[in-house]
N, C-alpha and C positions, 0 to 999 in steps of 0.2 A: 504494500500500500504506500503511495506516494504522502507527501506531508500535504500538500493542497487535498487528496482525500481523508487524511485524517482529519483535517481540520474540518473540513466540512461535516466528518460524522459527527463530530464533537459539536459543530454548532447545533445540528440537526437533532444531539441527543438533550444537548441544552434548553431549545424551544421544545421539546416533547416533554422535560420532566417539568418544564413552568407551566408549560400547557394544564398539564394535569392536576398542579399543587394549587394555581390561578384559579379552576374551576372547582377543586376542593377545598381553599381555606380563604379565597381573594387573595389577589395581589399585596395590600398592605401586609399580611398576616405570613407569608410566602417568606421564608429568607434566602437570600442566596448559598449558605450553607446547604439547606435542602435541597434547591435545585442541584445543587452540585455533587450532594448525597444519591438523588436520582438519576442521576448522570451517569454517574460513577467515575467523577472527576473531584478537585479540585478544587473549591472554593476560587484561588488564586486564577487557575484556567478558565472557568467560570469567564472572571474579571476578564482576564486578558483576552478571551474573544468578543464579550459583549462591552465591559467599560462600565456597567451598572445595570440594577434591577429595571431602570425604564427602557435603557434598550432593549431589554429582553423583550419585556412589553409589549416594547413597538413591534419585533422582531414577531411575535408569537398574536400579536392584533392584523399584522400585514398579513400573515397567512390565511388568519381567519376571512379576510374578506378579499383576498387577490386567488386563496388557494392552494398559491405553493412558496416555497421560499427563494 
């Protein structure tokens, strides 16, 4: 697997665990610890592909209404 594929599974697994924690606890309630715990990353990796909990946000709201990422 190349590194632009890792990366991208890693984002894709990132917007999937917020996805899930977003429709189960809300966003506010959501930490990025856990999404990182559902990941199966990083906290720190987490950060470093998204920058923050609102990017994810946007990241996992763009899907919702564009469809894919």
């Amino acid at each position: 697997m190349t590194q632009k594929e890792l990366r991208e599974q890693n984002r894709a697994a990132v917007i999937q665990a917020a996805q899930g924690r977003f429709l189960a606890q809300s966003i506010d309630k959501t930490t990025i610890a856990e999404i990182a715990e559902d990941a199966d990353l990083t906290p720190m990796s987490v950060y470093r592909y998204f920058g923050s909990k609102q990017a994810i946000a946007v990241a996992v709201a763009k899907i919702a209404v564009d469809g894919h990422r």
